[in-house]
N, C-alpha and C positions, 0 to 999 in steps of 0.2 A: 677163461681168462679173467683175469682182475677189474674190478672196475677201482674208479680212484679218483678223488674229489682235490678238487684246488682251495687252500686255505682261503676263506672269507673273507680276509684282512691283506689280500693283495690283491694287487693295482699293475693291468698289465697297461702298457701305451704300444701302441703301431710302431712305435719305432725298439723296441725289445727293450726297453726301460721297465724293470718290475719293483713295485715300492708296498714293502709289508708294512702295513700301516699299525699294528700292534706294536712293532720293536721300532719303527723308525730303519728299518733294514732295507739296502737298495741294491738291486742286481739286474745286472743284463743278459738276456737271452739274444744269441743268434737266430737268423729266419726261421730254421728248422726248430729249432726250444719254441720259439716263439710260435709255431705252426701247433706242437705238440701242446701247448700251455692252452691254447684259444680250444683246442677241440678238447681239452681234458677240461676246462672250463663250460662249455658247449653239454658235459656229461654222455662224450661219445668214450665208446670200450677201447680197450686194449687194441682189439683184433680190427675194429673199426678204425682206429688211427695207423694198426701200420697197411690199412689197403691203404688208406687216402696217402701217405709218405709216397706207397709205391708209384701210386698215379700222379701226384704233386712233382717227386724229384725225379722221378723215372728209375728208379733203382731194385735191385730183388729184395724181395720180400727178407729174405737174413739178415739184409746189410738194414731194413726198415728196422728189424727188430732189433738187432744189436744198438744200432742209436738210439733206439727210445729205450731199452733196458739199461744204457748208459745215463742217459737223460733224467731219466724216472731217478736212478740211484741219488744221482746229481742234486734235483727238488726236495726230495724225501730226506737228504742227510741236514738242508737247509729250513728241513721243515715248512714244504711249501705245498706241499699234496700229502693227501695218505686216502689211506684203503678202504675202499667202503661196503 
C-alpha cells in the first residue's frame, strides 16, 4: 500500500478547520477526514489507517477503504497530501 505525506503548509485545528498557509486556502474536514488527515500527518500507512477507521467507527474493513479512497481523492485533487 501507499504511503502519502500531508502538505507542510497546512494547518489542521481539532475542530476540522484546515488552513494551507502557502495559498491562504481554508477547508473543513469532518471527524473521519479529520481522523484520516491527523494519522496521515502522524506518517501512519494506508493499511495502518483503515485498521484504526475499523476499530475507531466500528465498520468493515471495505466500507474503511472506500472512505479513505474517497477522502484521499478528495485532498490529493486540492493538493493537500501526495505520495511518497
Amino acid at each position: 500500500m501507499a504511503q502519502y505525506k500531508i502538505s507542510e503548509n497546512l494547518a489542521l485545528s481539532e475542530s476540522g478547520f484546515l488552513f494551507k498557509a502557502n495559498t491562504g486556502e481554508s477547508f473543513t474536514a469532518n471527524e473521519t477526514g479529520l481522523f484520516i488527515l491527523k494519522n496521515l500527518k502522524e506518517g501512519k500507512s494506508e493499511d495502518e489507517i483503515i485498521n484504526l477507521l475499523t476499530e475507531e467507527y466500528e465498520v468493515e474493513k471495505e466500507m474503511a477503504q472506500r472512505d479513505f479512497d474517497e477522502f484521499l481523492t478528495l485532498i490529493k485533487n486540492f493538493d493537500l497530501v501526495s505520495q511518497s
